[in-house]
LUMPA-464041 format. One line per field, with one value per residue (C-alpha): residue number from 0; residue in one letter; x negated, y, z negated. Coordinates in pm, 1 decimal. Example, Ala and Ser with C-alpha at 12.3 -4.5 7.8 and 13.67 -1.06 7.14 Angstrom:
<sites>
num = c(0, 1) $
residu = c(a, s) $
x = c(-1230.0, -1367.0) $
y = c(-450.0, -106.0) $
z = c(-780.0, -714.0) $
</sites>
This chain:
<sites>
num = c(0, 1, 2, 3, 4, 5, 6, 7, 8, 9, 10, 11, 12, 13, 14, 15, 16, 17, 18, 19, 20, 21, 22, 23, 24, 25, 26, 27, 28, 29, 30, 31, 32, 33, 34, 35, 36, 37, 38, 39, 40, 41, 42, 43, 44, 45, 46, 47, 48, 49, 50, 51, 52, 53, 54, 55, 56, 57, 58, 59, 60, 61, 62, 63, 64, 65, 66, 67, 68, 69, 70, 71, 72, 73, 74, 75, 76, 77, 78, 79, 80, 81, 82, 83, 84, 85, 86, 87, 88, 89, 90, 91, 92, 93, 94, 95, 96, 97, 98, 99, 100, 101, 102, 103, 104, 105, 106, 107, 108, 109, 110, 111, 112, 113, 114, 115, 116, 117, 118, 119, 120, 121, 122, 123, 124, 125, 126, 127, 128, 129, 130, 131, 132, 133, 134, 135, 136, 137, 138, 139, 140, 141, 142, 143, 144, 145, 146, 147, 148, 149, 150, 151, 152, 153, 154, 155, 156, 157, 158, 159, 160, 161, 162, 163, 164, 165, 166, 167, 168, 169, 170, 171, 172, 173, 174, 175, 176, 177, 178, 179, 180, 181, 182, 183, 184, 185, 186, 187, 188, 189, 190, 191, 192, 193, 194, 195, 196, 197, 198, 199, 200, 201, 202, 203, 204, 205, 206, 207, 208, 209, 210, 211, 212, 213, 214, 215, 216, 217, 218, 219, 220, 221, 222, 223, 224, 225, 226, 227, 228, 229, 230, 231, 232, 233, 234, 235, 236, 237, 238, 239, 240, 241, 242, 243, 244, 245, 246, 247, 248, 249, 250, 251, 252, 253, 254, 255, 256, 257, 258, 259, 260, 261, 262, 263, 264, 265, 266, 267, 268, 269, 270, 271, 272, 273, 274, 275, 276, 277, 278, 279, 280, 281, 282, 283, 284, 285, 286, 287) $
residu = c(x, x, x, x, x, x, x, x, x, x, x, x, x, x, x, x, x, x, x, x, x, x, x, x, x, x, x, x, x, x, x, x, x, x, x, x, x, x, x, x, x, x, x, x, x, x, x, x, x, x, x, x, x, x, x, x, x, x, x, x, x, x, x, x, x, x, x, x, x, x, x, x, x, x, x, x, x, x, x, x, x, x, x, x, x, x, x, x, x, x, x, x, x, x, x, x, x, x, x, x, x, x, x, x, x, x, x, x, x, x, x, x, x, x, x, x, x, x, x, x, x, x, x, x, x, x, x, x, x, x, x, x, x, x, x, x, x, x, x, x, x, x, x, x, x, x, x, x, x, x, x, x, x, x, x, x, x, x, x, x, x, x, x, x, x, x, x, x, x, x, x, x, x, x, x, x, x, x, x, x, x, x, x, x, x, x, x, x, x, x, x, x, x, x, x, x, x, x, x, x, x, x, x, x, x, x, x, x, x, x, x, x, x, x, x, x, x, x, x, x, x, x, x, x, x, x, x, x, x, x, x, x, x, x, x, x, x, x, x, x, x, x, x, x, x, x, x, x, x, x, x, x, x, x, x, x, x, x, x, x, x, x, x, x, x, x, x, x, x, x, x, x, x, x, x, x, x, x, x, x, x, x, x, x, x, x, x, x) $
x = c(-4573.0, -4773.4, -4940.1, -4566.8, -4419.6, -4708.2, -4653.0, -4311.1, -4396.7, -4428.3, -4751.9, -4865.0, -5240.9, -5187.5, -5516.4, -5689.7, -5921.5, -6195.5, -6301.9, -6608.9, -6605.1, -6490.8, -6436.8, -6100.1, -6007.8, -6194.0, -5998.3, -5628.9, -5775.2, -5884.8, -5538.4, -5365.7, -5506.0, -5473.5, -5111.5, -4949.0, -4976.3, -5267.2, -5430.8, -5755.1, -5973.8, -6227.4, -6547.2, -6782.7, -7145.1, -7264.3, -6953.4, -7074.7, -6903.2, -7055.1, -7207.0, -6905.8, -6717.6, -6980.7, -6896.4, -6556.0, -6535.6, -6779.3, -6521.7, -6232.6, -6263.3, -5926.0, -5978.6, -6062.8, -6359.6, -6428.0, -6664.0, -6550.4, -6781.7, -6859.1, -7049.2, -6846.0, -6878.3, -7092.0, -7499.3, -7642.2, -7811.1, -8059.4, -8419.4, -8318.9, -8622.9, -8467.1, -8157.8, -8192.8, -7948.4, -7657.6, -7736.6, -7595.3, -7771.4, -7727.1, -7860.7, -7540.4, -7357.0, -7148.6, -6799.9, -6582.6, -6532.6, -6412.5, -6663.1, -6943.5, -6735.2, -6787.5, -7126.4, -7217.9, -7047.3, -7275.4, -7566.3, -7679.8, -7605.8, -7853.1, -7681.9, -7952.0, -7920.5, -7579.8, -7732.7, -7940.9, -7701.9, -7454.5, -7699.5, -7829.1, -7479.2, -7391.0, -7679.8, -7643.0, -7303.1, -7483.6, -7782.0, -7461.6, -7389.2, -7076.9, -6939.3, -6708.6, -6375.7, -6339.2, -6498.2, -6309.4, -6395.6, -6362.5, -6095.6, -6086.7, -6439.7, -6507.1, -6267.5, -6442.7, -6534.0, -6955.8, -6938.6, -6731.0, -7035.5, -7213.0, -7071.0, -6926.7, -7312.9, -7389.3, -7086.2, -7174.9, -7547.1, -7412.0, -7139.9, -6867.0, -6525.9, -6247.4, -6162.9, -5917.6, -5729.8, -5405.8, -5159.7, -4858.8, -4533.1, -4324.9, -4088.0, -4324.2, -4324.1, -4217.5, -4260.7, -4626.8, -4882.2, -4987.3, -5330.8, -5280.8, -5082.4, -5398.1, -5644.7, -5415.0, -5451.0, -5812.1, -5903.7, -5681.4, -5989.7, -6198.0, -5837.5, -5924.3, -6276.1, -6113.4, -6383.7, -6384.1, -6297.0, -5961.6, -5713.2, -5411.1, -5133.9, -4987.0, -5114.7, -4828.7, -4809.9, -5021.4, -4839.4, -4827.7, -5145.2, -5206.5, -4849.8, -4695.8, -4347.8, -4141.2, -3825.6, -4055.2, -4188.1, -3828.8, -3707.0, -4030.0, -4051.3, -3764.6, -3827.2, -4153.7, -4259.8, -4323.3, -4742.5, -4987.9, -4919.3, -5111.5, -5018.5, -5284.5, -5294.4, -5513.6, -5492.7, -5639.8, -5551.3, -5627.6, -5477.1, -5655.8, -5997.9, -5934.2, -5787.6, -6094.3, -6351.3, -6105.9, -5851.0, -6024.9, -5925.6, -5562.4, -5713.6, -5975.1, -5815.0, -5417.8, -5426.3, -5191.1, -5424.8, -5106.0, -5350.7, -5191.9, -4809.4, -4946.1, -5119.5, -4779.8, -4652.0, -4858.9, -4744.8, -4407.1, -4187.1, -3912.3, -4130.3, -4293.7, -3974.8, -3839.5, -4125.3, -4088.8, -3683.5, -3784.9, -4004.6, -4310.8, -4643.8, -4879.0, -5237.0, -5598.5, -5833.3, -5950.3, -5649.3, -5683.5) $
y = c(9835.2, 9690.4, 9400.8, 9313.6, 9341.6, 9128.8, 8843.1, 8813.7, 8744.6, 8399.6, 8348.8, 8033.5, 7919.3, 7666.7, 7470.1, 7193.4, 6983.2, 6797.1, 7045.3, 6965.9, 6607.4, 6526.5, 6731.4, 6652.1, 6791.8, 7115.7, 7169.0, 7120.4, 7385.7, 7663.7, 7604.1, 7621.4, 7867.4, 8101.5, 7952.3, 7802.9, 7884.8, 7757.6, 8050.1, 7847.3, 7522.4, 7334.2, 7229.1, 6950.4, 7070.5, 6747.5, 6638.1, 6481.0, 6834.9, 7085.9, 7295.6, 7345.1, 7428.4, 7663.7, 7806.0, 7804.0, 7978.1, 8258.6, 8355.5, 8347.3, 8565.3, 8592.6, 8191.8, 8146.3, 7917.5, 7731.3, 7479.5, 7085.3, 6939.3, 6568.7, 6306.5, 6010.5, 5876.9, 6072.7, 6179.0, 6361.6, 6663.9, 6658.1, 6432.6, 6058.3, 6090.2, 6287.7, 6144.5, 5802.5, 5645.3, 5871.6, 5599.6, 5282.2, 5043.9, 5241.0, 5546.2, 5747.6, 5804.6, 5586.4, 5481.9, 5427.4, 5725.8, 5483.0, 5268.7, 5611.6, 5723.7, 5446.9, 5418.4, 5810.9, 5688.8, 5357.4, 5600.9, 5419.3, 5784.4, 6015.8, 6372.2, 6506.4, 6365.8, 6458.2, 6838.3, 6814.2, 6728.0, 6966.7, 7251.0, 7195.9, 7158.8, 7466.6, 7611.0, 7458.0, 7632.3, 8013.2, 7959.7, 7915.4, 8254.2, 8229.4, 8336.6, 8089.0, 8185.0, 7892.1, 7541.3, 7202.0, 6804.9, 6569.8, 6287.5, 6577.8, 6419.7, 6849.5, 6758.9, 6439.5, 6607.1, 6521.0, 6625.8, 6981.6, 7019.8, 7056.7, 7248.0, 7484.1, 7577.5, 7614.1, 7827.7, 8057.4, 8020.1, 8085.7, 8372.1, 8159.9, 8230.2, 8065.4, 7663.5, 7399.6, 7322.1, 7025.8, 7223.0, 7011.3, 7149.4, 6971.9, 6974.6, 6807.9, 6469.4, 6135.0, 5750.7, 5652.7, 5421.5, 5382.4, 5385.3, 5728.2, 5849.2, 5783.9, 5958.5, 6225.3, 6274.1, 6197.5, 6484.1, 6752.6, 6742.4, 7051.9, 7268.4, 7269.4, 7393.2, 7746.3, 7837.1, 8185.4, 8082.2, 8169.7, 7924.5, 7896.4, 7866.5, 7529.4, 7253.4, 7088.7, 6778.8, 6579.8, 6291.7, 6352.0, 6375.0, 6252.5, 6198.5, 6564.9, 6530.4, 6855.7, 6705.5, 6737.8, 7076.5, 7169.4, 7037.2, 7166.1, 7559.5, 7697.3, 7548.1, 7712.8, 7892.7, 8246.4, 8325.8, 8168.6, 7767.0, 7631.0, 7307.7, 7136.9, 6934.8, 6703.0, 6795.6, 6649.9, 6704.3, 6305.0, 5994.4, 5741.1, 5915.6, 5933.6, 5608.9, 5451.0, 5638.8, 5654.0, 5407.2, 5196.0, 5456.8, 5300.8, 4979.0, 5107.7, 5398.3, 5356.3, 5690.4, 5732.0, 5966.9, 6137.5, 6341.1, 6439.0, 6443.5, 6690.9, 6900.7, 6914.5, 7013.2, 7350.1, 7415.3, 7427.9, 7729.9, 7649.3, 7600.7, 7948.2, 8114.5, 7911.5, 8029.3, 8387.6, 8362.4, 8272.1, 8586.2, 8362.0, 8579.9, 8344.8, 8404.4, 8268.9, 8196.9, 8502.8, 8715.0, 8580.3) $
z = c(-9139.9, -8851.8, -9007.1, -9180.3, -8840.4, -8635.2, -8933.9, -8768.7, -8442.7, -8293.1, -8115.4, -7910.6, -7838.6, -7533.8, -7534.3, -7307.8, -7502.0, -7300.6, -7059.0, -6912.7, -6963.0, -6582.8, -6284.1, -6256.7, -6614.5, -6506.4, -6193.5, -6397.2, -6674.4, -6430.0, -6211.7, -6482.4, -6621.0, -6342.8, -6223.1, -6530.7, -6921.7, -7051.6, -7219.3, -7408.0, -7366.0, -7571.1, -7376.3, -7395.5, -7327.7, -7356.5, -7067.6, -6735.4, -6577.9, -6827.4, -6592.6, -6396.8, -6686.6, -6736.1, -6428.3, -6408.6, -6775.6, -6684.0, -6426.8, -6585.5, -6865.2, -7024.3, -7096.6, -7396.8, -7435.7, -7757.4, -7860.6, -7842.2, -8071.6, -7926.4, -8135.1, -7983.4, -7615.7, -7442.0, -7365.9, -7662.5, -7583.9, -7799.8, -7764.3, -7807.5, -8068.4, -8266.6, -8376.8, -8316.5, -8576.9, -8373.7, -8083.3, -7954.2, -7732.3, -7440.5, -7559.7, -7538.7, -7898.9, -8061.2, -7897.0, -8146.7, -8371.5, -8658.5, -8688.8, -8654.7, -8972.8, -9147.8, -9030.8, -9171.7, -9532.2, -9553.8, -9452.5, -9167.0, -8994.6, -9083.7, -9141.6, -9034.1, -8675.9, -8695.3, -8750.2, -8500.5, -8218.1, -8326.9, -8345.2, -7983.5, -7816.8, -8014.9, -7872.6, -7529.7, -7530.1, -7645.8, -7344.1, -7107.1, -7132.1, -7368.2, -7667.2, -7822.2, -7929.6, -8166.5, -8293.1, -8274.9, -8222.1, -7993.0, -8145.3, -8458.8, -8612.6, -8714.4, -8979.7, -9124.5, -9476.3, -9430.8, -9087.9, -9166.8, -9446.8, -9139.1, -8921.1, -9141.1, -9242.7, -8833.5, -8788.2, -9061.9, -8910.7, -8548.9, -8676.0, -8484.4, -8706.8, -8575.5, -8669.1, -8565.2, -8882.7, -8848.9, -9034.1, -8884.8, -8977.9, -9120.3, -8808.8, -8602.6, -8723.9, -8534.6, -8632.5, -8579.6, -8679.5, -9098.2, -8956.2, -8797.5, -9070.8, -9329.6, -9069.3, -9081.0, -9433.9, -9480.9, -9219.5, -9476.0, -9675.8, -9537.2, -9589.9, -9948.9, -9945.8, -9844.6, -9597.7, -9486.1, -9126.1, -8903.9, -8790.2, -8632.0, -8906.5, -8781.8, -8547.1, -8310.1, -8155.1, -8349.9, -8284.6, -7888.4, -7805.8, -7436.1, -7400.3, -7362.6, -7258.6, -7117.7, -7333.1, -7657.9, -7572.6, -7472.1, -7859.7, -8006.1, -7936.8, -8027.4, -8371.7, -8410.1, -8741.3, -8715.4, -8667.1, -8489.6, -8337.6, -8137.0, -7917.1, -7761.1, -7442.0, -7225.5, -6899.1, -6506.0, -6168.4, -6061.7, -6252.7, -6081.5, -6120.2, -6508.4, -6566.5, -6411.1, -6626.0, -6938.3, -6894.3, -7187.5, -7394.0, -7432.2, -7555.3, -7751.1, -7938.8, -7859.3, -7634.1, -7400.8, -7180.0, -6940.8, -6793.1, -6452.6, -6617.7, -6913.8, -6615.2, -6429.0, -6771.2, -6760.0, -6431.6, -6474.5, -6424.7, -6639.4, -6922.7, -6886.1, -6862.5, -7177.4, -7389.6, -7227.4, -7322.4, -7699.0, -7747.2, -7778.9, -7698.1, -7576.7, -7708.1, -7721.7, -8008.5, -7935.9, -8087.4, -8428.4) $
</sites>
């Protein structure tokens, strides 16, 4: 009787993806946290602000805290030496996720770079103190089939359960690009391995990521599927200071990046009391 009757409940992880990667993103997740309804976050340990993501997770313990796997963009954490062919010119790892794909299936990416740098942020995460409530990537490259190989054997490794799958429903869809439509479908792949992992049971706003609007979220909830969704957002207290660190993004990727709107968004009163009025239990990785 009680595992029929929790199946019909309707359960919402709100997550921030990218903490740790700027000090204004780690502000927006801890006030929002504490003042709004953002009950889970995704960090970058390899994020110019890691440390004070550290920080600011180890006291605020009813945040959940999962890992934001990060092979794109950033400073590796592990040796240079060691994973060379993960590199660009600048020493930092590749840019583009696209072209990094394409680089891993011509094999000019060794896998076993790719290992290595996963292992040490997961382990870079572990020496912080933490215990991550889940695993996910930074622009979704977890879900690249020879990368998932990977870090489905360091989870298991690691004893970390709990995965970002993109189980969009079905309501959730809006026009957008052929390009991101195929993406989309290429990263469905590591569903059909069945791992023995947890997810949530559907993945929404796919299609809105970095450009949150309360007038989709206000369409959006009440349509939600009974178990566990989880919506995921991209939040920052400061436009200007994102927008001249990450403004490229918009050229280089087509991403919005609405990073002070979406942490207005999370703030909002009317929103809370919406999802209260819809019997939606907000939740955490953590209560999977």
């Amino acid at each position: 009787m009680y595992i029929a009757w929790q199946t019909m409940i309707k359960k919402l992880i709100i997550n921030a993806d990218d903490f740790g990667l700027h000090t204004s993103i780690n502000k927006a997740v801890e006030i929002t946290h504490q003042k709004g309804i953002l009950t889970s976050s995704s960090l970058v340990v390899n994020g110019e602000a890691a440390e004070e993501a550290f920080q600011i997770a180890r006291r605020n313990p009813n945040l959940g805290v999962g890992i934001h796997l990060t092979l794109n963009g950033e400073k590796p954490t592990a040796p240079l030496h060691q994973i060379s062919s993960l590199l660009d010119h600048q020493g930092k790892l590749f840019e583009n996720h696209m072209q990094f794909c394409w680089h891993v299936l011509r094999r000019k990416i060794s896998l076993n770079h790719v290992r290595i740098e996963l292992e040490t942020q997961i382990q870079t995460f572990l020496h912080a103190g933490l215990i991550p409530t889940h695993v996910d990537g930074h622009r979704h490259i977890h879900l690249f089939l020879p990368i998932f190989n990977i870090i489905k054997e360091l989870m298991i490794k690691y004893k970390i359960s709990k995965i970002r799958f993109l189980r969009i429903p079905s309501l959730d869809t809006r026009k957008t690009s052929l390009i991101k439509l195929i993406s989309l479908g290429i990263l469905q792949f590591p569903k059909l391995t069945k791992p023995c992992f947890k997810s949530p049971d559907y993945f929404v706003g796919f299609f809105r990521s970095g450009s949150m609007s309360l007038d989709y979220l206000f369409h959006i909830i009440p349509q939600l599927k009974k178990g566990v969704s989880e919506i995921n957002f991209h939040p920052a207290t400061d436009r200007k200071e994102m927008e001249l660190k990450y403004g490229f993004w918009k050229k280089a990727h087509r991403w919005e990046g609405q990073w002070e709107q979406e942490f207005t968004i999370l703030l909002n009163p009317s929103l809370k009391n919406f999802i209260e009025q819809q019997k939606i239990h907000l939740v955490s990785y953590k209560d999977l």
